[in-house]
N, C-alpha and C positions, 0 to 999 in steps of 0.2 A: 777503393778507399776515397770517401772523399776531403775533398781538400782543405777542410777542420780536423780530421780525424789525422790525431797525433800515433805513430808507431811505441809499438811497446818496447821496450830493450829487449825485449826475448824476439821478438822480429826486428829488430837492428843487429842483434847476433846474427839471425840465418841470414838477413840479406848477406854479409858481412862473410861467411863462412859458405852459404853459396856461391856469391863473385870468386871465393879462391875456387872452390871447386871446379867450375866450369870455364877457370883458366888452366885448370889441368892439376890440380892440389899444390899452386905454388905459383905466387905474384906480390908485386911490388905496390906500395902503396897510394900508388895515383890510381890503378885498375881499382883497386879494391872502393877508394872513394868516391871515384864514378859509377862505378856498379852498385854501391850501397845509398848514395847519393845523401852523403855525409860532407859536413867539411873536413879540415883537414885537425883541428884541433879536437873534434869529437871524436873522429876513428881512431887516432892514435887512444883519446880516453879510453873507449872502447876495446880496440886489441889489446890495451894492458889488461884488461882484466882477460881477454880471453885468453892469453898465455897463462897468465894467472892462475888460473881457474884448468888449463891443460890440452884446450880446444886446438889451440894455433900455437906455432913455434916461430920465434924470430930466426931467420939466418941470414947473419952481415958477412959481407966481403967487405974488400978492400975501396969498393967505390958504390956498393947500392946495400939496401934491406932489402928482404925477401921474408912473407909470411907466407910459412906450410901448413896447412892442414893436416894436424893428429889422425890417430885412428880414433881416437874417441870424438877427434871433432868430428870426423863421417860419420858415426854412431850417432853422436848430437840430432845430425841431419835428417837421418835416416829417422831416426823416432822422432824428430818434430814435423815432418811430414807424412808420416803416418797418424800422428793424432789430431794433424789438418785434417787428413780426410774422412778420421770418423769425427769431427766436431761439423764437419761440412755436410756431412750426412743427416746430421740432426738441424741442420737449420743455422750453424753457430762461424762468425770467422773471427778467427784468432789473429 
């Protein structure tokens, strides 16, 4: 990507939904903003709608947030990478 090329929301959800995954389906919100490389007022914009919408789950303690990844949100994943690779097949990146 070069560096005019603005991301879509639907790839700032998978980054977004990635960074949890490969912290293990459950992290706090500085991993997630460096791994999506968001600031800190867009991801929050962003996880709301992903709980929202059913992808991620908020869970508070008594001194941190923690967002988890759904099973629908692996599902999310699982098919938007899959039709990376047949759009990459054809010529095409999403």
């Amino acid at each position: 990507m070069s560096p005019k090329e603005y991301r879509s929301k639907a790839r700032i959800y998978v980054d977004i939904l990635a960074t949890i995954m490969r912290a293990g389906g459950k992290t706090g919100p500085t991993r997630i903003l460096y791994g999506a490389n968001l600031s800190h007022d867009r991801l929050m914009r962003h996880l709301s709608y992903l709980i929202e919408v059913g992808l991620v789950e908020e869970e508070k303690t008594e001194d941190k947030t923690l967002y988890k990844l759904t099973d629908k949100g692996r599902e999310f994943l699982r098919e938007f990478t899959r039709i990376q690779k047949f759009a990459e097949a054809f010529g095409i990146t999403l």
